[in-house]
N, CA, C and O atoms as a GROMACS GRO file, in nm:
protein
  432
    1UNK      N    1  -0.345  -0.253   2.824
    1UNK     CA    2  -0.322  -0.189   2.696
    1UNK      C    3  -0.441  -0.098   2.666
    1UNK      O    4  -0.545  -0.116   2.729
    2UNK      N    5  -0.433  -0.001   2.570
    2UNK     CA    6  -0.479   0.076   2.571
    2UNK      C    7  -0.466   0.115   2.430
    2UNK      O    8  -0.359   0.104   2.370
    3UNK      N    9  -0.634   0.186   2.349
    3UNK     CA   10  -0.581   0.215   2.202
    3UNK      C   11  -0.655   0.348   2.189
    3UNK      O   12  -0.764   0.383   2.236
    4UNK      N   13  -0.581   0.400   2.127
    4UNK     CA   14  -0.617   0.544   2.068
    4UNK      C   15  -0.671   0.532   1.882
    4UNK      O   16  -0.604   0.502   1.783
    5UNK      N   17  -0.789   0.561   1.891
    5UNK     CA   18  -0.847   0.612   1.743
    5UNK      C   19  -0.831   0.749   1.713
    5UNK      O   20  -0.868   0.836   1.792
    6UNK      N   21  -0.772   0.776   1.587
    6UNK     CA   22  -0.730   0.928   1.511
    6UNK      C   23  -0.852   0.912   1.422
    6UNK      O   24  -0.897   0.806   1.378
    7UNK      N   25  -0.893   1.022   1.403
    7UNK     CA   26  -0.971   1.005   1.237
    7UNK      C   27  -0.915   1.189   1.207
    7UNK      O   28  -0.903   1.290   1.276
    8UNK      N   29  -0.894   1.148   1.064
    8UNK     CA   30  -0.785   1.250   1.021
    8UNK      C   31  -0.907   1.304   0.886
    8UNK      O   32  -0.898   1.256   0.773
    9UNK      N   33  -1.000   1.390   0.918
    9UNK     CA   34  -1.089   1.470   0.778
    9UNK      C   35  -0.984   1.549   0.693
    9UNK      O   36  -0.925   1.644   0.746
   10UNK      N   37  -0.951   1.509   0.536
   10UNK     CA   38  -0.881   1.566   0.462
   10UNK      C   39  -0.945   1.652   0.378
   10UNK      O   40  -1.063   1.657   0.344
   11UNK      N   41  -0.842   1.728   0.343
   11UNK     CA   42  -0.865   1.890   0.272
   11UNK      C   43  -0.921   1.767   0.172
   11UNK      O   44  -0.879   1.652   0.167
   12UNK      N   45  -1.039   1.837   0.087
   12UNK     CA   46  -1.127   1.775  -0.023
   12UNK      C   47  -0.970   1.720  -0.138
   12UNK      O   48  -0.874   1.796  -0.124
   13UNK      N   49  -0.952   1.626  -0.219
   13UNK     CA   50  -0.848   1.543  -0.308
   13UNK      C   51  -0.730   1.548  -0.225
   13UNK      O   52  -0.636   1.616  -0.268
   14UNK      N   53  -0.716   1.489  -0.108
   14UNK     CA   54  -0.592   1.517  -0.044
   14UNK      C   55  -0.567   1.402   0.015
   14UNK      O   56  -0.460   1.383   0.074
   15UNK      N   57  -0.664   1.309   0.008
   15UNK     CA   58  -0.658   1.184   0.097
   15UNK      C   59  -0.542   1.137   0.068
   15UNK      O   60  -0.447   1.123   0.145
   16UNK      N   61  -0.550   1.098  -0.100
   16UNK     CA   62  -0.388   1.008  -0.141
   16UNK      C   63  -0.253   1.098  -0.119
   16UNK      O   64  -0.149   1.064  -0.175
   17UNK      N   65  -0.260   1.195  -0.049
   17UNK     CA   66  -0.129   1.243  -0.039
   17UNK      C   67  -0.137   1.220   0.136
   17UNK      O   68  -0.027   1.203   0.189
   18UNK      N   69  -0.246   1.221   0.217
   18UNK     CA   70  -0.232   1.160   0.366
   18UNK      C   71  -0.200   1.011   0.374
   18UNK      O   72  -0.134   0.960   0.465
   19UNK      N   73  -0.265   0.933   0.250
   19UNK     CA   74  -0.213   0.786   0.233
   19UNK      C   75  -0.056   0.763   0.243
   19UNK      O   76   0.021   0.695   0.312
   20UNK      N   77  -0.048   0.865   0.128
   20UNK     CA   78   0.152   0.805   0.057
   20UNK      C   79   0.246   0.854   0.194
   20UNK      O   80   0.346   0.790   0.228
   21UNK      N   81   0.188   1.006   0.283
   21UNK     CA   82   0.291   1.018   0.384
   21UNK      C   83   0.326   0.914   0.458
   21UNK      O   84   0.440   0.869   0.471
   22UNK      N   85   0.151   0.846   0.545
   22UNK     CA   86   0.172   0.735   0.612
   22UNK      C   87   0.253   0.656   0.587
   22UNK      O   88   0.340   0.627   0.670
   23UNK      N   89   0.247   0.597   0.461
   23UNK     CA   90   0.339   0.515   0.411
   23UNK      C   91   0.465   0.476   0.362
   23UNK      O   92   0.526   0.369   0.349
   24UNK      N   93   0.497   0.652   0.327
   24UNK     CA   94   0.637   0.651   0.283
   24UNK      C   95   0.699   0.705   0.428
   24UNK      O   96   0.819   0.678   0.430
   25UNK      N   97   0.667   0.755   0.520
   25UNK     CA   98   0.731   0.848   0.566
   25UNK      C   99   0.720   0.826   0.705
   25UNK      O  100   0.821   0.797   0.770
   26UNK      N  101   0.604   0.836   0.762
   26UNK     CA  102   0.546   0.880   0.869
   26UNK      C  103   0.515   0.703   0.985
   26UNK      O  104   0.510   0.710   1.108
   27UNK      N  105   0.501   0.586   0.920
   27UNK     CA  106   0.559   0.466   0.972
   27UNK      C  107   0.670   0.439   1.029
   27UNK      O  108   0.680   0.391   1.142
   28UNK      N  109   0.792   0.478   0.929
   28UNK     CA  110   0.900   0.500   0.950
   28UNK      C  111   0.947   0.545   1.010
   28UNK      O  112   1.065   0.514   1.026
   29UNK      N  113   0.879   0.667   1.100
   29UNK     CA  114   0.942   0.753   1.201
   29UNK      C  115   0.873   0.708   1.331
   29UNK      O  116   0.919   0.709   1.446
   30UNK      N  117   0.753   0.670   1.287
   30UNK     CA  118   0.697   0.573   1.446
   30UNK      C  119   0.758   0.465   1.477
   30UNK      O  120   0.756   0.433   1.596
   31UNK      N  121   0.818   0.392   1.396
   31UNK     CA  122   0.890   0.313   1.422
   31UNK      C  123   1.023   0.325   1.516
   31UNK      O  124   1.057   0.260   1.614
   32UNK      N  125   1.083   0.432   1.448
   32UNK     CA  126   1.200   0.518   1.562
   32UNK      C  127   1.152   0.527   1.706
   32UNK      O  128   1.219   0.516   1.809
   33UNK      N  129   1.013   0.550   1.689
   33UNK     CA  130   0.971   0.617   1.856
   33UNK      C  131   0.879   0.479   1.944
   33UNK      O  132   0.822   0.486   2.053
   34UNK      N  133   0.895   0.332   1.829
   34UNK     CA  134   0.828   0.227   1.872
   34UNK      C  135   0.676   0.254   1.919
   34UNK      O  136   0.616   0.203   2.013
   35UNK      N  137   0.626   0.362   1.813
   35UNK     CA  138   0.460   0.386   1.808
   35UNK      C  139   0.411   0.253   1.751
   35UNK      O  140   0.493   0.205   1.673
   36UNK      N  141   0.306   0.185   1.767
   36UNK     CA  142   0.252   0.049   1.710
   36UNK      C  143   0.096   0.092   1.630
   36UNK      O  144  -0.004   0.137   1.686
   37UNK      N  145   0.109   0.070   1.528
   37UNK     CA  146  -0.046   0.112   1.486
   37UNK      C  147  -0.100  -0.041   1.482
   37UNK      O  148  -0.031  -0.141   1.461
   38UNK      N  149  -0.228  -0.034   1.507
   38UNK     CA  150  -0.339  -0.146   1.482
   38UNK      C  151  -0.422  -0.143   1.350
   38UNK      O  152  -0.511  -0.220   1.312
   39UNK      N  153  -0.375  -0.049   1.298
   39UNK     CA  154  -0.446  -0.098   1.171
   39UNK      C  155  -0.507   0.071   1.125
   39UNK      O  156  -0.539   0.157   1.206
   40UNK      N  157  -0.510   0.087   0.971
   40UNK     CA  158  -0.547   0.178   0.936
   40UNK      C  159  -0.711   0.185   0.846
   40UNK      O  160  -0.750   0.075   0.807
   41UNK      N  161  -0.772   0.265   0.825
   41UNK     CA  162  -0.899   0.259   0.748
   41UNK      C  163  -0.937   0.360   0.650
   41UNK      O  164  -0.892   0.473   0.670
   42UNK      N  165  -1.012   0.342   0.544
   42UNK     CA  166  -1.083   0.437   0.509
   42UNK      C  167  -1.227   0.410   0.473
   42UNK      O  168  -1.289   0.304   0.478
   43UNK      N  169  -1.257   0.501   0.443
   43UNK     CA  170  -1.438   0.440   0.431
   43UNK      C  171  -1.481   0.380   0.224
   43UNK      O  172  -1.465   0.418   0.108
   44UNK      N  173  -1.527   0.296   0.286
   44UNK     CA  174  -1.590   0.204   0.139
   44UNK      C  175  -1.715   0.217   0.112
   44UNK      O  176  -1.748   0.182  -0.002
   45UNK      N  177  -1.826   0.273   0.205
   45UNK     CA  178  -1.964   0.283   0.229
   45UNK      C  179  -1.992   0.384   0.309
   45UNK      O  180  -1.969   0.366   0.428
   46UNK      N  181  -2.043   0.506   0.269
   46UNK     CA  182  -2.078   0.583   0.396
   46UNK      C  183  -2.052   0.741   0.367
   46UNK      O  184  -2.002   0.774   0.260
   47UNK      N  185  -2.083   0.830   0.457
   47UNK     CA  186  -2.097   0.954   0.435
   47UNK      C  187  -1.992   1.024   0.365
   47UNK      O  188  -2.029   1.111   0.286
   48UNK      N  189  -1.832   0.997   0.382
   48UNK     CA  190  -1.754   1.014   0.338
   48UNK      C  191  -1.621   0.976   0.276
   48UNK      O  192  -1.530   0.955   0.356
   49UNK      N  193  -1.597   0.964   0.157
   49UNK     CA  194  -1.438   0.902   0.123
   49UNK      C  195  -1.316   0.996   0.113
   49UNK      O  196  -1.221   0.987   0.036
   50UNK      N  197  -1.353   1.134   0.258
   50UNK     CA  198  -1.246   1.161   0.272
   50UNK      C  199  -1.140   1.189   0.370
   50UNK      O  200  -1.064   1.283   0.393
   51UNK      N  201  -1.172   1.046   0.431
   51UNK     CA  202  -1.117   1.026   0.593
   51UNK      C  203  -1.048   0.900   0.623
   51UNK      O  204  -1.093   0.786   0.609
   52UNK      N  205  -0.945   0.933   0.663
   52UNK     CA  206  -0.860   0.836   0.711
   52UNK      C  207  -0.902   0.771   0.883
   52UNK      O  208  -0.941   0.832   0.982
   53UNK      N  209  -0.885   0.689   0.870
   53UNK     CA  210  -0.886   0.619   1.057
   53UNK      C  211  -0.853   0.530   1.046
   53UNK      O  212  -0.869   0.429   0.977
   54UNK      N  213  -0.737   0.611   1.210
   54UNK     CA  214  -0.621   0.447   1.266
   54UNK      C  215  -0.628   0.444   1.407
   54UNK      O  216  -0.668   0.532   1.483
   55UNK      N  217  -0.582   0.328   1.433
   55UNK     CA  218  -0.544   0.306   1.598
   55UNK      C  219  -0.419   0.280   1.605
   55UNK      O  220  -0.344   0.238   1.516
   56UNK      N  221  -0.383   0.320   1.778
   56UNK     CA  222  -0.251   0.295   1.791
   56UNK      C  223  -0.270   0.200   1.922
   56UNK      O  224  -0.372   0.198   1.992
   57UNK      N  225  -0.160   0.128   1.940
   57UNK     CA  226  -0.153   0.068   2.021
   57UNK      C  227  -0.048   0.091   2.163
   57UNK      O  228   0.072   0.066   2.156
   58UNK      N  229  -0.118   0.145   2.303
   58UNK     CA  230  -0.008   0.181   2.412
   58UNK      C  231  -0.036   0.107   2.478
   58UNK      O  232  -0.150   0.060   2.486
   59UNK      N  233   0.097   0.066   2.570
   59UNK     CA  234   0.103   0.013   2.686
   59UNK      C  235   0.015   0.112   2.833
   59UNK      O  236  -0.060   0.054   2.911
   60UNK      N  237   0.037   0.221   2.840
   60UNK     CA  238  -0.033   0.317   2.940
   60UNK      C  239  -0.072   0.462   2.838
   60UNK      O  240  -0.049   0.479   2.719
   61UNK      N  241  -0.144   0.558   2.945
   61UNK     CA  242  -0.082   0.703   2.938
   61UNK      C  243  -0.002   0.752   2.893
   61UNK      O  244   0.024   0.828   2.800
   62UNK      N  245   0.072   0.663   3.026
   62UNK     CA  246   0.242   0.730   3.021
   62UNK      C  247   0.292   0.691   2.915
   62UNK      O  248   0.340   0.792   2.862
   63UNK      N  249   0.317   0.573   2.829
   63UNK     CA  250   0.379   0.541   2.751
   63UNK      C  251   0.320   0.633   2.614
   63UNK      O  252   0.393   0.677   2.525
   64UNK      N  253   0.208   0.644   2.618
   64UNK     CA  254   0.128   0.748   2.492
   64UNK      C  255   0.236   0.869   2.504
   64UNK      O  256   0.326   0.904   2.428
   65UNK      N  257   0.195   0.911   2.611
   65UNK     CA  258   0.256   1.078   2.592
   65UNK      C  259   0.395   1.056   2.573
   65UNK      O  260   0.420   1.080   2.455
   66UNK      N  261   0.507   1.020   2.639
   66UNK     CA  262   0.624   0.996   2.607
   66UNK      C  263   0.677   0.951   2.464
   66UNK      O  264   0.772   1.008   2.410
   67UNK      N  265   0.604   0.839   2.406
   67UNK     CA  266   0.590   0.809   2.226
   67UNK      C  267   0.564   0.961   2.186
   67UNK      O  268   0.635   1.049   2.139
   68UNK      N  269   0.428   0.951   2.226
   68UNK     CA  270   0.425   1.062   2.155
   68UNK      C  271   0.463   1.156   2.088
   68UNK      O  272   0.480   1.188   1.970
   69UNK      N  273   0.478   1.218   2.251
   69UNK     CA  274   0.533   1.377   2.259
   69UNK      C  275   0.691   1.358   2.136
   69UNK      O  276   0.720   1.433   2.043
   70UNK      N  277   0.754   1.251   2.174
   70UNK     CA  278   0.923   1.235   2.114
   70UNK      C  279   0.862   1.222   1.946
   70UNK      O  280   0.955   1.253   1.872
   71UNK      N  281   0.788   1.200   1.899
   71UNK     CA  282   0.710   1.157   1.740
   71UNK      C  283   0.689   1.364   1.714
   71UNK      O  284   0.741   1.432   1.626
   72UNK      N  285   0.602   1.407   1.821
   72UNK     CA  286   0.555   1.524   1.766
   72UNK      C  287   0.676   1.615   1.775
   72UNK      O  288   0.671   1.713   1.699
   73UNK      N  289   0.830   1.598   1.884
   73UNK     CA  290   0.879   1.704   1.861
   73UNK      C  291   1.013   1.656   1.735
   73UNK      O  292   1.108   1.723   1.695
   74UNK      N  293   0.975   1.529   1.700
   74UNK     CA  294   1.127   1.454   1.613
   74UNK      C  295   1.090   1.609   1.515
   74UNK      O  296   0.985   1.672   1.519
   75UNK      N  297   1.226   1.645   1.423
   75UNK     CA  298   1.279   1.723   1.343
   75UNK      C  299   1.285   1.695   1.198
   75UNK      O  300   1.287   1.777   1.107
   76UNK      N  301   1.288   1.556   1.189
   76UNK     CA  302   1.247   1.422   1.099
   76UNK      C  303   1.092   1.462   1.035
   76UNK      O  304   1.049   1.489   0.923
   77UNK      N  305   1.028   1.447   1.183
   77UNK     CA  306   0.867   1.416   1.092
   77UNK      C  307   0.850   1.577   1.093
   77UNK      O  308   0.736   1.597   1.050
   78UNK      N  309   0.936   1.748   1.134
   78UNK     CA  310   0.911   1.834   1.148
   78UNK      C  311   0.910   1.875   0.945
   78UNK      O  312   0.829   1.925   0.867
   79UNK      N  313   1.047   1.821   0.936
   79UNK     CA  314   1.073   1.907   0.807
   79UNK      C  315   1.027   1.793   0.695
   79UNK      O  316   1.071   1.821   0.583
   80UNK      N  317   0.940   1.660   0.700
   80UNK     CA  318   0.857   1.569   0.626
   80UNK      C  319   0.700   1.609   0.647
   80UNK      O  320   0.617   1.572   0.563
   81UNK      N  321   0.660   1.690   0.770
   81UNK     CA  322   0.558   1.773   0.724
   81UNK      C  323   0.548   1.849   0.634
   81UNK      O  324   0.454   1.850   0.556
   82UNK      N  325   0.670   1.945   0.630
   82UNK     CA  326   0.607   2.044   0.564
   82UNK      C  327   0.640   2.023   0.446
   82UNK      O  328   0.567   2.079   0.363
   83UNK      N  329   0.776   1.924   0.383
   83UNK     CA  330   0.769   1.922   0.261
   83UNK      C  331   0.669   1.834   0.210
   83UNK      O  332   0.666   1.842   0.087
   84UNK      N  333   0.575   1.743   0.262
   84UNK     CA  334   0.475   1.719   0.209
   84UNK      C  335   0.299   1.804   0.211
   84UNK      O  336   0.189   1.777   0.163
   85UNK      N  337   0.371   1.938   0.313
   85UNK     CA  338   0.235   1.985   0.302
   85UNK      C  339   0.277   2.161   0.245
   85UNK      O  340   0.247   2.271   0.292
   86UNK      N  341   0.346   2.126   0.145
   86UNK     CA  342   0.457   2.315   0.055
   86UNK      C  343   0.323   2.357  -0.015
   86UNK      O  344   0.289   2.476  -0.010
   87UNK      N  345   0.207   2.219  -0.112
   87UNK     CA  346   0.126   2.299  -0.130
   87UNK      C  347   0.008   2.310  -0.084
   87UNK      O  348  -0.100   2.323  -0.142
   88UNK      N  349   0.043   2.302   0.056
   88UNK     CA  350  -0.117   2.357   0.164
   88UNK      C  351  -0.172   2.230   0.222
   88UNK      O  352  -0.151   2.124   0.163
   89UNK      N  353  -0.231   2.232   0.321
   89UNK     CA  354  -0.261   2.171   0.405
   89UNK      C  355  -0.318   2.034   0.354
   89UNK      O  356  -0.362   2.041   0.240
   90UNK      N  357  -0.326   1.908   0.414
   90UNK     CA  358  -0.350   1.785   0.352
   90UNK      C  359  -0.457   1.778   0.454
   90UNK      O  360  -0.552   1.725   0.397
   91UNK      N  361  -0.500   1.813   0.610
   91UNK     CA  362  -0.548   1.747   0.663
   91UNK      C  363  -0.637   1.863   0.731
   91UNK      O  364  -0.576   1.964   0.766
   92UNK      N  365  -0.767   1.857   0.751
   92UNK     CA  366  -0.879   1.991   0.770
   92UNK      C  367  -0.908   1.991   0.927
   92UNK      O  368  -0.942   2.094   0.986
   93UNK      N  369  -0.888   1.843   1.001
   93UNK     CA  370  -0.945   1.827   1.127
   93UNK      C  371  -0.910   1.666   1.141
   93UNK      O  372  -0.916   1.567   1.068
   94UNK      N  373  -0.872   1.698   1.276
   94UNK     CA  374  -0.822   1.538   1.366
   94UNK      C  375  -0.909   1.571   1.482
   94UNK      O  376  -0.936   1.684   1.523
   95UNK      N  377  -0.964   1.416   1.544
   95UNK     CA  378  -1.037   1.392   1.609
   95UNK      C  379  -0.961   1.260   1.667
   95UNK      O  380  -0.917   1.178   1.587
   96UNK      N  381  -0.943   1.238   1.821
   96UNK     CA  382  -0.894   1.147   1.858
   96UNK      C  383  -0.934   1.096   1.991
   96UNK      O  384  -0.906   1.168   2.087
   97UNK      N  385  -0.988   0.996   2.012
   97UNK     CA  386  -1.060   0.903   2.128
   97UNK      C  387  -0.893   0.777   2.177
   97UNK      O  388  -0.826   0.698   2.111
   98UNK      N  389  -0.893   0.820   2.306
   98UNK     CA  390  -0.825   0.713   2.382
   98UNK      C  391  -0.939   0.612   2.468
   98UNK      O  392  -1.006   0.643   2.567
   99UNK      N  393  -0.934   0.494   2.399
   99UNK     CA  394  -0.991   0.359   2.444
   99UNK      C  395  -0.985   0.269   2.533
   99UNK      O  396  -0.899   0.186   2.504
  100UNK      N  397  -1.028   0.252   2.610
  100UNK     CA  398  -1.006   0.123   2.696
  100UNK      C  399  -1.070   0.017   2.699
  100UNK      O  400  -1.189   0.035   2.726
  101UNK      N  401  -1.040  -0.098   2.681
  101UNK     CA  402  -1.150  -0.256   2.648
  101UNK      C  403  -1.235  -0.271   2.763
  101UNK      O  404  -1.207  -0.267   2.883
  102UNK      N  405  -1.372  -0.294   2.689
  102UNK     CA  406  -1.472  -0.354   2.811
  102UNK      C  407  -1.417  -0.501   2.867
  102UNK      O  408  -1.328  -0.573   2.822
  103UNK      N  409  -1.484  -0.516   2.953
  103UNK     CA  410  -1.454  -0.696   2.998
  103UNK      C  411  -1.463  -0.791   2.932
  103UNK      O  412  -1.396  -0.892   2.954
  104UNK      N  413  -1.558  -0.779   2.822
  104UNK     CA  414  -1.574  -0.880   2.736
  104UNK      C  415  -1.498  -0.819   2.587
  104UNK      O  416  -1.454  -0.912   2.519
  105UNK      N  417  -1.487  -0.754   2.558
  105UNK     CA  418  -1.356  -0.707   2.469
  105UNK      C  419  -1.270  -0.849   2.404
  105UNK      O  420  -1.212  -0.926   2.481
  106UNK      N  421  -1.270  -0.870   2.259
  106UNK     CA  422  -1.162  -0.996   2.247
  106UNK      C  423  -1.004  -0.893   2.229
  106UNK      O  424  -0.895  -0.949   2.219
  107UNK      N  425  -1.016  -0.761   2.229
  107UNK     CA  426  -0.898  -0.728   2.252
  107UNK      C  427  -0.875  -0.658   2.360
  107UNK      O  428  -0.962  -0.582   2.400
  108UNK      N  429  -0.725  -0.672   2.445
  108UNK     CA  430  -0.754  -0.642   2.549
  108UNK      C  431  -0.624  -0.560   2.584
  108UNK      O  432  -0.612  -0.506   2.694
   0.00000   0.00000   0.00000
């Protein structure tokens, strides 16, 4: 297994509208494509409170890109982008690390 970290920097007051998509919307459609998240974050202490970070959880590569790719071209999450982003962009910069557990790792 294998996990991918997103960290999603939001347009300055935009976080709670990257929150509510996740939640109303954008779960829901990973779910269709059997994407697994590990858990989501935001910061409580620290340089910034205006960043989201999640992990996902893959079986391979292969299984990433295939989820994936079927999540980025669904028509679903095409026209739930944009009506949640009609007044301008929610999200400034994504940054994303694919992970692999050390040996001693309790997740593996």
């Amino acid at each position: 297994m294998i996990h991918e970290l997103r960290i999603y920097e939001c347009v300055p007051g935009r976080l709670p509208d990257l929150n509510k998509r996740f939640s109303t919307i954008t779960l829901g459609i990973w779910k269709k494509h059997n994407i697994k998240q590990a858990g989501f974050w935001t910061t409580l202490i620290g340089e910034s409170n205006m960043t989201l970070y999640y992990m996902l959880e893959w079986d391979s590569l292969a299984d990433r890109e295939t989820k994936w790719n079927a999540f980025q071209n669904d028509p679903e999450w095409h026209a739930a982008r944009a009506e949640t982003e009609k007044n301008g962009p929610i999200v400034a910069k994504v940054t994303n690390y694919i992970l692999a557990p050390t040996p001693y790792s309790s997740v593996k």
